[in-house]
LOTOR-428655 format. One record per atom (N, C-alpha, C, O, CB): z, x, y; residue in three letters. Coordinates in steps of 0.2 Angstrom, whole numbers, padded with zeros to 4 digits, always signed. Atoms other than C-alpha are relative to their C-alpha. Glycine has a CB too. Layout:
N
ZXYala
...
***
This chain:
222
+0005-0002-0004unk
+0347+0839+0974unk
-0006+0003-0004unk
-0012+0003-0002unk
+0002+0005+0006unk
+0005-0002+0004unk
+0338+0847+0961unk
-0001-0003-0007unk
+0000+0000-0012unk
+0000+0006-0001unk
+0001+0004+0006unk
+0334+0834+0949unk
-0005+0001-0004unk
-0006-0002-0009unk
+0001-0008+0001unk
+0010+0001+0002unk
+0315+0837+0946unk
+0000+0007-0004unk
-0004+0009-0009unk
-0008+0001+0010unk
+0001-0008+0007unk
+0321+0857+0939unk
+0004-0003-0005unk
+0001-0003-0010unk
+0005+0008+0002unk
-0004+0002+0004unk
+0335+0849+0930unk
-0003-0004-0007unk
-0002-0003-0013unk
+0005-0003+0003unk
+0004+0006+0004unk
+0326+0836+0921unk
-0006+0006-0004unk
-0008+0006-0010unk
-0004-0006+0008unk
+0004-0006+0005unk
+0314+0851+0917unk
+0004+0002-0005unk
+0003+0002-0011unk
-0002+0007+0004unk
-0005-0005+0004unk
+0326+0860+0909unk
+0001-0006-0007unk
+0003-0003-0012unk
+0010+0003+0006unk
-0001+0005+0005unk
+0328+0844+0896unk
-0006+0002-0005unk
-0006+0004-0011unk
-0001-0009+0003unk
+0006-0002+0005unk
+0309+0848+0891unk
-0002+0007-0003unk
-0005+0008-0008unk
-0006-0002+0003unk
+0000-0006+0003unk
+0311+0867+0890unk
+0005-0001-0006unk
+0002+0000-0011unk
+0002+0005+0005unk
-0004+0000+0005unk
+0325+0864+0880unk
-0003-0005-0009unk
-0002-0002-0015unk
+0007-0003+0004unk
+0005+0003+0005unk
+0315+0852+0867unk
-0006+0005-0003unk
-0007+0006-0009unk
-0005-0006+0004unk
+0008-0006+0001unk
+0298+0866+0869unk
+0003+0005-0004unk
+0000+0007-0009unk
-0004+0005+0010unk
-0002-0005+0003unk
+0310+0879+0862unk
+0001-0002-0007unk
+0001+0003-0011unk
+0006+0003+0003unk
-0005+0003+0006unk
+0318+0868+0847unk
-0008+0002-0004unk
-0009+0006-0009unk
+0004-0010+0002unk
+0007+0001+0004unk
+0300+0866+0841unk
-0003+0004-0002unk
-0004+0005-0008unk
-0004-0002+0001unk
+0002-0006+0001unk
+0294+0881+0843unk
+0003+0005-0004unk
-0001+0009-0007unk
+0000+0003+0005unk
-0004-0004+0005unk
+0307+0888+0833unk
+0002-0002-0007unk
+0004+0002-0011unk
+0006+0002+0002unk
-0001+0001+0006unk
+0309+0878+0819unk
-0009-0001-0004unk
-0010-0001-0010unk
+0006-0007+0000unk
+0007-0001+0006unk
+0288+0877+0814unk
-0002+0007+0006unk
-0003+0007+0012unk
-0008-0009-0001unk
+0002-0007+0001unk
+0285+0895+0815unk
-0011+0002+0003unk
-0014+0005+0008unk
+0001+0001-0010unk
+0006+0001+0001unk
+0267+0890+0810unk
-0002-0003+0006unk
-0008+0000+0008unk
+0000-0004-0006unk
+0004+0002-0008unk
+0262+0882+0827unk
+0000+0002+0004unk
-0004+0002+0008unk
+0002-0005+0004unk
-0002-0004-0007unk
+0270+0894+0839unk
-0007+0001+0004unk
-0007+0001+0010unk
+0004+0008+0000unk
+0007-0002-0006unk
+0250+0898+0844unk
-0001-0007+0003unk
+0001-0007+0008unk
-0008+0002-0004unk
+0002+0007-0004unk
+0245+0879+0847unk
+0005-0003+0004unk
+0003-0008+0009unk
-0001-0006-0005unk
-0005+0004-0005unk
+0260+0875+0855unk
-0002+0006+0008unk
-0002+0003+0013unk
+0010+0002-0004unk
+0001-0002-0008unk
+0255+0891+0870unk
-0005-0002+0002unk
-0005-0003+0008unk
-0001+0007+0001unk
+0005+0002-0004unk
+0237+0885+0869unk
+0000-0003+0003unk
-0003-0003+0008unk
-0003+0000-0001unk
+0000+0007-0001unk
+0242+0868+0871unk
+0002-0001+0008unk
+0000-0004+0012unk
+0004-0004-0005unk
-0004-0002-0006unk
+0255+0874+0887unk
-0005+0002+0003unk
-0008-0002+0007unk
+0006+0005-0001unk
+0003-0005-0004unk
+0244+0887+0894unk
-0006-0006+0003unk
-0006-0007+0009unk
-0003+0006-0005unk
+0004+0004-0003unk
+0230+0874+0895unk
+0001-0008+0005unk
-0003-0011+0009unk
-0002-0002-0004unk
-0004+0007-0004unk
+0240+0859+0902unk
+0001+0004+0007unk
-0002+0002+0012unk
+0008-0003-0003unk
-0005-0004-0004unk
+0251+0872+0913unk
-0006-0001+0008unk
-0004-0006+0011unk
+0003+0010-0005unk
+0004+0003-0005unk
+0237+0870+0928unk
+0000-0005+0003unk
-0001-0005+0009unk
-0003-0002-0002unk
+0000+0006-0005unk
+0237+0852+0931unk
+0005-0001+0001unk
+0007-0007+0001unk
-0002-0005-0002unk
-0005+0002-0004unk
+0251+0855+0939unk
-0001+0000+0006unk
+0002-0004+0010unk
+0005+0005+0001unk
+0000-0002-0005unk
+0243+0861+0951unk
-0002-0008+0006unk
-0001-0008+0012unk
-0004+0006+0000unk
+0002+0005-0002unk
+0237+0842+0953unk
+0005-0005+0004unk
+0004-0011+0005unk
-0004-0002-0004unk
-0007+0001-0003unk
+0255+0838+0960unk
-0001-0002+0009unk
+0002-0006+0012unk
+0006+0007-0001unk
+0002+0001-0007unk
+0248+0839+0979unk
-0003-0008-0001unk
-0002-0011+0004unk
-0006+0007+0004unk
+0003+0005-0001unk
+0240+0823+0976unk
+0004-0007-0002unk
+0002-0013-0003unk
-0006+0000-0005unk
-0003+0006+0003unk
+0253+0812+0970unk
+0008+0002+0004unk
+0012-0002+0002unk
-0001+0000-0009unk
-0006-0003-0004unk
+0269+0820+0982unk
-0006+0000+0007unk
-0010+0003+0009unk
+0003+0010-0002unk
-0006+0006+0000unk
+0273+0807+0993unk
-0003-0005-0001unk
+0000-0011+0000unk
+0005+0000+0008unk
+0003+0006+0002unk
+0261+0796+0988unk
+0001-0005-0008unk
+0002-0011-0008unk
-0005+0001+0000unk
-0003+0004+0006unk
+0266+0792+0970unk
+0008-0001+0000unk
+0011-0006-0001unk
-0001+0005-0007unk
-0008-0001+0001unk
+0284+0801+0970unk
+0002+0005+0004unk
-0002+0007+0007unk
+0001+0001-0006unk
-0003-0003-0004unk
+0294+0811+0980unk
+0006+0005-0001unk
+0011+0006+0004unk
+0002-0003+0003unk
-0007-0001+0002unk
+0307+0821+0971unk
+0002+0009+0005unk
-0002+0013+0008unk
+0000+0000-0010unk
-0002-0008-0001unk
+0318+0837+0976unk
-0002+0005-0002unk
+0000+0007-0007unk
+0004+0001-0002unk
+0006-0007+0004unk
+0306+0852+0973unk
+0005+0006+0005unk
+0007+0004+0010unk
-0012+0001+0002unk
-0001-0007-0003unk
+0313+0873+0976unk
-0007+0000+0007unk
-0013+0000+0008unk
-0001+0007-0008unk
+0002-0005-0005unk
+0308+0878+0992unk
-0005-0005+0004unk
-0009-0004+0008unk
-0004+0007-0001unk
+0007+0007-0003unk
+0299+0860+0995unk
-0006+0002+0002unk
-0009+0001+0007unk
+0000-0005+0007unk
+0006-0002+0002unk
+0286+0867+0990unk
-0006-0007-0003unk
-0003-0013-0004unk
+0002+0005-0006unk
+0003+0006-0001unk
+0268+0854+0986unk
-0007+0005-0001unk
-0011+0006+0003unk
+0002-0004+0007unk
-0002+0004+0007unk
+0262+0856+0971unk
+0007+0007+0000unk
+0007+0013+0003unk
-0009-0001-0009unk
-0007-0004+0002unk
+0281+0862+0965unk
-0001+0003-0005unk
-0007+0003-0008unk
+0007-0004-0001unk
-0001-0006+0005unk
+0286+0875+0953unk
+0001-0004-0006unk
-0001-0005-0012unk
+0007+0006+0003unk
-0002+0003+0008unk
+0294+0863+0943unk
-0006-0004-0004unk
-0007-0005-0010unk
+0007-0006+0000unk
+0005+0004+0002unk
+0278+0854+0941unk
-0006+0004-0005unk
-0009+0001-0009unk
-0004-0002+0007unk
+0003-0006+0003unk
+0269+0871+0934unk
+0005-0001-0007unk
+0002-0001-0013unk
+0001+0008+0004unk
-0005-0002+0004unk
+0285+0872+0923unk
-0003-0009-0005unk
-0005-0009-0010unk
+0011+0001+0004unk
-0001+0007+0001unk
+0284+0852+0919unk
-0008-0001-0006unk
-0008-0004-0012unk
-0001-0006+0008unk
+0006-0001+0007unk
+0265+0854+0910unk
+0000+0003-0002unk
-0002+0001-0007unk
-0006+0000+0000unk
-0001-0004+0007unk
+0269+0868+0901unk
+0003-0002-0006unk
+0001-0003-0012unk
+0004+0006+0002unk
-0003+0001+0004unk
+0281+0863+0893unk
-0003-0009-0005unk
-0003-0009-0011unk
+0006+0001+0003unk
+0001+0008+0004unk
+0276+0842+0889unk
-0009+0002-0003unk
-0012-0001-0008unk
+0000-0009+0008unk
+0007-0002+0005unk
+0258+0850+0883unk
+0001+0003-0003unk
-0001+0001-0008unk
-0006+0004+0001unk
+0000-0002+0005unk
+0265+0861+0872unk
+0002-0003-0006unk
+0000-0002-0012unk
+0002+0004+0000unk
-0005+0006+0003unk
+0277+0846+0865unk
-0005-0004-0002unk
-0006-0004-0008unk
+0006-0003+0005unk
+0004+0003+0003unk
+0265+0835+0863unk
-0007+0001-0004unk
-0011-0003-0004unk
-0001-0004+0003unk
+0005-0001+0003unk
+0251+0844+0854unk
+0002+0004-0006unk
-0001+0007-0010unk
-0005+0002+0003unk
-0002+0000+0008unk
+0263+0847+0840unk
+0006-0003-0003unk
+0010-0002-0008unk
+0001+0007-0002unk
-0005+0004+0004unk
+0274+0834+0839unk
-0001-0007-0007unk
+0002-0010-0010unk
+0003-0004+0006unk
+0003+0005+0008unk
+0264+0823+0825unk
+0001+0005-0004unk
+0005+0004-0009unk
-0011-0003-0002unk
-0002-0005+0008unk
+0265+0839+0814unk
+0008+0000-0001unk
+0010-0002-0006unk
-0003+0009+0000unk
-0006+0000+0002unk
+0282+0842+0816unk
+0004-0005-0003unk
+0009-0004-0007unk
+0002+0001+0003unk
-0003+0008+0005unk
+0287+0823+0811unk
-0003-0001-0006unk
-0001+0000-0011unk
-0003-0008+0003unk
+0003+0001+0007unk
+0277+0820+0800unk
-0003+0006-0006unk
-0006+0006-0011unk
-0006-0005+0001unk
-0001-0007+0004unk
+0278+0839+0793unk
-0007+0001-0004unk
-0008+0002-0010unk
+0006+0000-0006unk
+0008+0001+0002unk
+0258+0840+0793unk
-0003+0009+0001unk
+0000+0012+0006unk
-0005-0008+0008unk
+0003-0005-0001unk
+0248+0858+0793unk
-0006+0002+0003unk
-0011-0001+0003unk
+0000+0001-0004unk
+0009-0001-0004unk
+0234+0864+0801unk
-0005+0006-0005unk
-0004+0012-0006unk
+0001+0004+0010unk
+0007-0002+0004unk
+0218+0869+0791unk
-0004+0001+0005unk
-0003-0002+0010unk
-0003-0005-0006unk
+0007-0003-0002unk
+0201+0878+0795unk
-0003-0009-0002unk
-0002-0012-0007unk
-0003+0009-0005unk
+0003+0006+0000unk
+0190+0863+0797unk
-0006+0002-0003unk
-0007+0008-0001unk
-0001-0002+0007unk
+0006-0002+0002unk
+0173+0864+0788unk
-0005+0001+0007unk
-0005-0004+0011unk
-0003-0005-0005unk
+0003-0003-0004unk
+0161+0874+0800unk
-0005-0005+0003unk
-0005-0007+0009unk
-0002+0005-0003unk
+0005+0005-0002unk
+0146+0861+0799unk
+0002-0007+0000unk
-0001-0012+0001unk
-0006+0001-0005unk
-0002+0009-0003unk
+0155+0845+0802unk
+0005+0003+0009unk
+0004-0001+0014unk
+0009-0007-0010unk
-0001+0000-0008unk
+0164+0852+0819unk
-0001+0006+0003unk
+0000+0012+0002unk
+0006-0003+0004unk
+0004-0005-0007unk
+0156+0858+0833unk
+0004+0001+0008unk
+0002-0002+0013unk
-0010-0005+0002unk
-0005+0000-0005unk
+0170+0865+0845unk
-0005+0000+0006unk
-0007-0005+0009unk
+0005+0005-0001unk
+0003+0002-0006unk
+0160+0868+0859unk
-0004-0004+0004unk
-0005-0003+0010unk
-0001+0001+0000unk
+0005+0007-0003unk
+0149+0852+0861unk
+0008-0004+0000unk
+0010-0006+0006unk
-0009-0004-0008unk
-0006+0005-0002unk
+0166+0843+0859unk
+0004+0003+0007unk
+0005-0001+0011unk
+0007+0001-0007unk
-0002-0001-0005unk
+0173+0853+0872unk
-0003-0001+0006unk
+0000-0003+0010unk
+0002+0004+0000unk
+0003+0002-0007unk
+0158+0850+0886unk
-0001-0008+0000unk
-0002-0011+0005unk
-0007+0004+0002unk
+0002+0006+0001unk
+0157+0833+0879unk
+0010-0002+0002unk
+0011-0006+0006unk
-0005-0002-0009unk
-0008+0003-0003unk
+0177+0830+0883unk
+0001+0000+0007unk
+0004-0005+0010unk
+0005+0003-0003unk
-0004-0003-0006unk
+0179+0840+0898unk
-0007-0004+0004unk
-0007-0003+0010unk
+0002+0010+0002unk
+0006+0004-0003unk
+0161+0828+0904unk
+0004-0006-0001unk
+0002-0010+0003unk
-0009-0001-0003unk
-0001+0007+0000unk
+0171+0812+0899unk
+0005+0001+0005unk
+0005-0003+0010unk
+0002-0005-0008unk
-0006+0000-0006unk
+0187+0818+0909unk
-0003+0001+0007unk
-0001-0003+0011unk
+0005+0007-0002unk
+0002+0000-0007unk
+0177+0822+0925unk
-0002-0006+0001unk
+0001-0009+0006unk
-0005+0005+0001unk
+0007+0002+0000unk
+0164+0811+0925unk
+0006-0008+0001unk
+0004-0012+0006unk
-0006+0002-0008unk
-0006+0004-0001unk
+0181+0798+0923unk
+0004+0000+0007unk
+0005-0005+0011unk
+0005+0003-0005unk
-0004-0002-0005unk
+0191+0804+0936unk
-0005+0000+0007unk
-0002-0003+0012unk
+0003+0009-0002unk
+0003+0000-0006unk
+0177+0806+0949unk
-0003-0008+0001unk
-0003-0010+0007unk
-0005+0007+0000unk
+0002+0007-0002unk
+0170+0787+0947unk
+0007-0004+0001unk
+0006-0009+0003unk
-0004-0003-0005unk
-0004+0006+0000unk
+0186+0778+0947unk
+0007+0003+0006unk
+0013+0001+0008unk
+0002-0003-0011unk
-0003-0001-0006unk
+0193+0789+0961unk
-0003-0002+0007unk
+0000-0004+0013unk
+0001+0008+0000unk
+0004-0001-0007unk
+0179+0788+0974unk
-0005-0008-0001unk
-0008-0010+0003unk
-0006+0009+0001unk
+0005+0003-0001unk
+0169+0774+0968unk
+0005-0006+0000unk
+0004-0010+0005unk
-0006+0002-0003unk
-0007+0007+0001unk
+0184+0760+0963unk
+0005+0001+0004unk
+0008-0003+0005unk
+0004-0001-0006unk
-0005+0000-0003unk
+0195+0767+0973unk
+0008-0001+0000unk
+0012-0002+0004unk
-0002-0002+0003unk
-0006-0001+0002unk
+0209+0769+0963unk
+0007+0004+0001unk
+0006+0010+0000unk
-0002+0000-0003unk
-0005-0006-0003unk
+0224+0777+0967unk
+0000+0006-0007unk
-0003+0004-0012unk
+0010-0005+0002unk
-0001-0006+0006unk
+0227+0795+0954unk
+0003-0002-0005unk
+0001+0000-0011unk
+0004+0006+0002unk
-0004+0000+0006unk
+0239+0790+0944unk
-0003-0005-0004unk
-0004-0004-0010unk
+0007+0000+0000unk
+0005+0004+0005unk
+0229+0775+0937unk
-0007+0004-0004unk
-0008+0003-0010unk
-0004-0006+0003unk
+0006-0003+0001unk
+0212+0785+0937unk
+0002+0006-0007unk
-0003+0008-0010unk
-0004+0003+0008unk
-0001-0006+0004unk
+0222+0799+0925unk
+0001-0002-0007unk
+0000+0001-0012unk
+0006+0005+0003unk
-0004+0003+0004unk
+0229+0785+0915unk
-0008-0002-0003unk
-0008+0001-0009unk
+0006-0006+0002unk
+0005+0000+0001unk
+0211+0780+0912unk
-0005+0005-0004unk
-0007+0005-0010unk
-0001-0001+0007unk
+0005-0005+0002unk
+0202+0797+0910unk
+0004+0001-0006unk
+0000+0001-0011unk
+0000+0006+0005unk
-0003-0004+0005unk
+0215+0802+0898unk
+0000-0005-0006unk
+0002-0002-0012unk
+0007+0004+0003unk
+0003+0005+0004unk
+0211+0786+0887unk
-0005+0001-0002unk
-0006+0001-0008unk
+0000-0004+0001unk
+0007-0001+0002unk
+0194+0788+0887unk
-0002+0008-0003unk
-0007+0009-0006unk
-0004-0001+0007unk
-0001-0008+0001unk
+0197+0807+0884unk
+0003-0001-0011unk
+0004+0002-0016unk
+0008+0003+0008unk
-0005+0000+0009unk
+0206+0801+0866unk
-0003-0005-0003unk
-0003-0004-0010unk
+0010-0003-0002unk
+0004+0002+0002unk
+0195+0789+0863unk
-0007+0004-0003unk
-0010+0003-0008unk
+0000-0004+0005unk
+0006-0005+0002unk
+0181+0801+0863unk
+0002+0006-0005unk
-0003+0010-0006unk
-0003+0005+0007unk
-0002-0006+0004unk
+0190+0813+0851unk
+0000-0003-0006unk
+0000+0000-0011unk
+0005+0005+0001unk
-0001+0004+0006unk
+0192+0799+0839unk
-0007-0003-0003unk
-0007-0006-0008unk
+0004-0007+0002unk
+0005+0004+0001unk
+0175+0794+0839unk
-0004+0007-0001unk
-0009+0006-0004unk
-0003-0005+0006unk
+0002-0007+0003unk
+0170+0813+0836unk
+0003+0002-0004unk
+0001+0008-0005unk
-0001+0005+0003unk
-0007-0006+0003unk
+0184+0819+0826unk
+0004-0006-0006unk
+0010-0005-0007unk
+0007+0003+0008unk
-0005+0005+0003unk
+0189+0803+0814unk
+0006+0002-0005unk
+0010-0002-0007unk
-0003-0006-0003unk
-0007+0000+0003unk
+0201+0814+0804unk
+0006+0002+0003unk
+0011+0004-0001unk
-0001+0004-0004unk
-0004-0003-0006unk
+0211+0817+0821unk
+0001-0009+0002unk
+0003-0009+0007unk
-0005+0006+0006unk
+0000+0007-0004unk
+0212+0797+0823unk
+0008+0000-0001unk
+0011+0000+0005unk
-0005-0007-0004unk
-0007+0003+0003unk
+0229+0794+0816unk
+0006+0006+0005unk
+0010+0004+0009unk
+0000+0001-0012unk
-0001-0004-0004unk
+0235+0810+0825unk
+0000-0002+0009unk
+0005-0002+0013unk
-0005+0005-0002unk
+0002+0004-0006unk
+0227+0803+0841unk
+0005-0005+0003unk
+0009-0005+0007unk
-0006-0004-0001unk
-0005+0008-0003unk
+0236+0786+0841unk
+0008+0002-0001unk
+0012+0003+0004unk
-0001-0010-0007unk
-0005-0001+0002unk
+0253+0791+0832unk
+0004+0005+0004unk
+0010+0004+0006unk
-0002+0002-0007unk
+0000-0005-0007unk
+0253+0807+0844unk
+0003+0000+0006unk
+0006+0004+0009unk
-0005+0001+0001unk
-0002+0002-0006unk
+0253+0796+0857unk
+0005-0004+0001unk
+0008-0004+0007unk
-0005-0002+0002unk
-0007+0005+0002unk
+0266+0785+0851unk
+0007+0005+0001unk
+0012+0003+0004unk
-0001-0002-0008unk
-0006-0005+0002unk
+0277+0799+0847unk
+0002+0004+0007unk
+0009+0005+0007unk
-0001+0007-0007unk
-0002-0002-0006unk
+0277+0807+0865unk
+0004-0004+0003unk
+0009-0002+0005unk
-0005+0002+0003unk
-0002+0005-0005unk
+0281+0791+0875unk
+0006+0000-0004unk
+0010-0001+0000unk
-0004-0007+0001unk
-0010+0002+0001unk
+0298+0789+0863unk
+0003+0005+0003unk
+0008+0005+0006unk
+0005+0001-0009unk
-0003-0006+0000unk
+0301+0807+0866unk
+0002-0002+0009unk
+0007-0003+0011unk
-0006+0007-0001unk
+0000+0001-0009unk
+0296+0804+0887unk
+0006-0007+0001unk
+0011-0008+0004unk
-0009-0003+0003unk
-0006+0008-0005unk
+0305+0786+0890unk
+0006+0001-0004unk
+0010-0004-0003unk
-0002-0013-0001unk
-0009+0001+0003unk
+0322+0792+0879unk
+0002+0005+0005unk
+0007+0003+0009unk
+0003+0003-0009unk
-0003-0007-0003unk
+0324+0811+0890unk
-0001-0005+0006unk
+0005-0005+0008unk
-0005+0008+0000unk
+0002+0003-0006unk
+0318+0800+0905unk
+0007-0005+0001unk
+0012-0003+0005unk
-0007-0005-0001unk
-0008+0004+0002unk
+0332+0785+0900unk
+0005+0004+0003unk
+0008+0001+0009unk
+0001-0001-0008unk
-0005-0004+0000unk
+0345+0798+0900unk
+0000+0003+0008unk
+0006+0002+0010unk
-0002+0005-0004unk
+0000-0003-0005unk
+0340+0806+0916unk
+0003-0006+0006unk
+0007-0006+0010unk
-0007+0005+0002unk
-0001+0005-0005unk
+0338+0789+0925unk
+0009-0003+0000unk
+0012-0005+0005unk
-0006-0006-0003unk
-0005+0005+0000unk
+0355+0782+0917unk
+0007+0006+0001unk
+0013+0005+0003unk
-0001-0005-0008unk
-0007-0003+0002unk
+0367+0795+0915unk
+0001+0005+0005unk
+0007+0005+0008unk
-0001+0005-0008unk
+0000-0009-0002unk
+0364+0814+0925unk
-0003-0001+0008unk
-0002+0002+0013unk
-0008+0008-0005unk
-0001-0001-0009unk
+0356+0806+0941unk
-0003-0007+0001unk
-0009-0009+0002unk
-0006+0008+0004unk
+0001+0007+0002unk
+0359+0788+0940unk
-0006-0003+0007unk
-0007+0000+0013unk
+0009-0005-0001unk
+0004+0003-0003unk
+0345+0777+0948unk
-0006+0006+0005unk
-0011+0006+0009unk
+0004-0006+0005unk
+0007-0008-0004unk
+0334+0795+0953unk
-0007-0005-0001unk
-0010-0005+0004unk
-0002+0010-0008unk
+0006+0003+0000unk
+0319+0783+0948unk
-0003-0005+0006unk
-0009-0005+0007unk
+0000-0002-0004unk
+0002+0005-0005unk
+0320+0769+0962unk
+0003+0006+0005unk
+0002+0001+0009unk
+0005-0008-0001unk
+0000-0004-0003unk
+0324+0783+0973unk
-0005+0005+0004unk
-0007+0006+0010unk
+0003+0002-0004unk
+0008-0005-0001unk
+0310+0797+0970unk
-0006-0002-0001unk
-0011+0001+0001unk
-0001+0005-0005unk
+0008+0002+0000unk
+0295+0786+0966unk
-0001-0007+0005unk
+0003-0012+0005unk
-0003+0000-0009unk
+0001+0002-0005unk
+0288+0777+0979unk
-0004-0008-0003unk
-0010-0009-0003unk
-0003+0006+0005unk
+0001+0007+0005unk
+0286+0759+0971unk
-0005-0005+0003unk
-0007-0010+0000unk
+0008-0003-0003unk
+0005+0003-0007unk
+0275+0751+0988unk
-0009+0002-0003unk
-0014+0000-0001unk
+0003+0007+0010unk
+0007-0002+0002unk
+0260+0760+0978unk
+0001-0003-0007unk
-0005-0003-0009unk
-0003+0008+0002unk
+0000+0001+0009unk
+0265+0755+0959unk
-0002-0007-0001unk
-0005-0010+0003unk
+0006+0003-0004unk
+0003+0008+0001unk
+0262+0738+0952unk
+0008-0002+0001unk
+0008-0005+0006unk
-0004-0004-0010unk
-0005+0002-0003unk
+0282+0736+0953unk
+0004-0002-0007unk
+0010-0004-0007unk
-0001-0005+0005unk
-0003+0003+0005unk
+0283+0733+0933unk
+0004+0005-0003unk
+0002+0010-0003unk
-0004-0003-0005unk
-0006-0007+0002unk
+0300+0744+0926unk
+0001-0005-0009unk
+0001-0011-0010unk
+0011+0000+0008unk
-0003-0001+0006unk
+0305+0745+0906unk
+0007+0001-0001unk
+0007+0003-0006unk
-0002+0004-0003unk
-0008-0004+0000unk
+0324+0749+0907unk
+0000+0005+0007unk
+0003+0010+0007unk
+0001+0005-0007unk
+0001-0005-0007unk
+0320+0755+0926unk
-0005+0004+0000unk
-0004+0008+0004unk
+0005+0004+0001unk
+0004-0007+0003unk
+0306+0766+0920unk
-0005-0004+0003unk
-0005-0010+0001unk
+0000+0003-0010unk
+0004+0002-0001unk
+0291+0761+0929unk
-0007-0001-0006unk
-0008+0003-0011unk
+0000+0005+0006unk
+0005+0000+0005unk
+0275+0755+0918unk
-0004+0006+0000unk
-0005+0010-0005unk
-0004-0007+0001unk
+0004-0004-0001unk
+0264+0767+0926unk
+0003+0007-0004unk
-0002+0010-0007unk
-0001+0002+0008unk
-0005-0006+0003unk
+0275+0782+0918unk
-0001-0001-0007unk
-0001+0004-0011unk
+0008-0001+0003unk
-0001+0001+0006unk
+0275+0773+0902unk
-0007+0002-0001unk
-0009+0007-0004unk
+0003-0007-0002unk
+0007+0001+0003unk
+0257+0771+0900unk
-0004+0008+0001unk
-0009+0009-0003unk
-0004-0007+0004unk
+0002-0008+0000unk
+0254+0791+0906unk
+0001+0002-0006unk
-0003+0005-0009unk
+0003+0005+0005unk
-0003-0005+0005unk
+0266+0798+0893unk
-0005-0004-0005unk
-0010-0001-0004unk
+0010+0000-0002unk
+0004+0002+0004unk
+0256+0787+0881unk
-0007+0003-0002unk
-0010+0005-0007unk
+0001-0006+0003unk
+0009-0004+0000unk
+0238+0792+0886unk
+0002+0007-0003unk
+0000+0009-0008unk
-0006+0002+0009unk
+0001-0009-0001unk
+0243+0811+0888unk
+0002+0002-0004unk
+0001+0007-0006unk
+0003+0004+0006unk
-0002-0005+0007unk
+0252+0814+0871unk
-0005-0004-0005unk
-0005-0003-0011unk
+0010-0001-0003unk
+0004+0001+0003unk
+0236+0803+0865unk
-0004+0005+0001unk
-0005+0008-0005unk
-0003-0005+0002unk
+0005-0005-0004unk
+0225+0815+0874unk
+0002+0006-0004unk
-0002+0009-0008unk
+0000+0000+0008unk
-0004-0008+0004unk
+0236+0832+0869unk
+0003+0000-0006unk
+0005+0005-0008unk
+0005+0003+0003unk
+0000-0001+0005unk
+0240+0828+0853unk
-0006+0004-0005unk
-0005+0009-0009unk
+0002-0005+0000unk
+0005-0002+0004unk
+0224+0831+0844unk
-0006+0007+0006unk
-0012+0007+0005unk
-0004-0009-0002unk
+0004-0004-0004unk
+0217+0845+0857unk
+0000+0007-0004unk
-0005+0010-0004unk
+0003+0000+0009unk
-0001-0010+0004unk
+0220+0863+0847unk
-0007-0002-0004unk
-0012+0001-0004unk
+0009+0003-0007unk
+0006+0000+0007unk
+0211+0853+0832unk
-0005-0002+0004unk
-0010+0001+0002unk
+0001-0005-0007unk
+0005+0000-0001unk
+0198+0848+0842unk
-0004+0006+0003unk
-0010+0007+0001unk
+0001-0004+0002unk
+0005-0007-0003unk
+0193+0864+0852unk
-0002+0005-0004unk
-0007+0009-0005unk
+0004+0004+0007unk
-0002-0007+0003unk
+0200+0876+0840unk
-0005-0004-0007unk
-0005+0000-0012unk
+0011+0002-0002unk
+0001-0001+0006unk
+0190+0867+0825unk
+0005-0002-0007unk
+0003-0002-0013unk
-0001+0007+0000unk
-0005+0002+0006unk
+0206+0863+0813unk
+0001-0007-0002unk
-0002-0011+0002unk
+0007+0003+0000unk
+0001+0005+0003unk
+0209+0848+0805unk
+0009-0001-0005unk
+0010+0005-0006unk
-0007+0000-0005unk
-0004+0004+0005unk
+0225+0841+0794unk
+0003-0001-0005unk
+0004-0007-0006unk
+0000-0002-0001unk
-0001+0002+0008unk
+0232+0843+0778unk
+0009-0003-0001unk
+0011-0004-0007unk
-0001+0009-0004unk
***
């Protein structure tokens, strides 16, 4: 009945691992949380239309959903360094300009999200999958020492997402996927049961949060 905490409890348990073994990130890993941790709140938009799972107190947007972006923003905006055991440097002052990157990002993410909600008429979860491409796209095209970070970033989340996922689906609460998400709205294509839509989020969003500290914060790579 509480598959949607339980399943949390996989990524808290990941969010701690990391946190403790690079020292050195623990800041980018809260900012990264802290900033994500929000678009929980965007859970009312997609409960019972996307998915439907078991939430405390059926609640709408849920608790675990607060809990759920904390933790996968902090995980993916330091999972390229911890693989590939990368550092974070001060960025030269006059090549980035955090604040034009930040109204120029958070203008591609809106500006995203509001045409291809209201004017295409897209259901959310394409329009986010969308924004949050165009969103990594735009940091690549301002930021090209953050490219490789960007793609690789984004790569490295989705093994992380469709293996914990896998797991939950196959093992702890078998077929919870054909179950909780309401597949009358999705395209209907599954990976090992795993819906595409799902695939191609974890994909954008550890594109998108991977390279977000260095971009706002200014740092770069070593």
């Amino acid at each position: 009945m509480y598959e949607y905490l339980i399943g949390n409890l996989f990524f808290v348990a990941f969010w701690f691992i990391l946190y403790f073994i690079r020292k050195d990130l623990r800041k980018e890993m809260i900012f990264a949380s802290l900033l994500c941790m929000p678009l929980g709140l965007s859970e009312v938009f997609f409960i019972p239309h996307y998915w439907n799972p078991h939430r405390l107190f059926n609640l709408n947007p849920a608790i675990e959903s607060l809990l759920f972006c904390f933790t996968v923003g902090g995980i993916a905006a330091v999972l390229y360094e911890v693989v590939l055991k990368k550092h974070l440097k001060k960025a030269r002052e006059k090549r980035i300009k955090t604040k034009r990157h930040f109204y120029a990002l958070a203008g591609v993410l809106i500006f995203s999200l509001i045409s291809f909600s209201f004017i295409f008429k897209m259901d959310l979860i394409y329009t986010a999958i969308i924004a949050m491409a165009l969103g990594a796209v735009a940091i690549m095209l301002s930021r090209k020492d953050l490219i490789k970070e960007t793609i690789f970033g984004g790569v490295l989340f989705l093994i992380i997402y469709f293996v914990l996922l896998f797991i939950l689906n196959t093992f702890i609460f078998p077929d919870i996927i054909a179950k909780a998400w309401n597949f009358e709205h999705l395209f209907g294509i599954t990976i090992f049961k795993i819906p595409l839509e799902e695939i191609l989020w974890a994909l954008t969003f550890g594109s998108l949060w991977a390279p977000i500290y260095e971009d706002l914060k200014g740092y770069t790579l070593k």
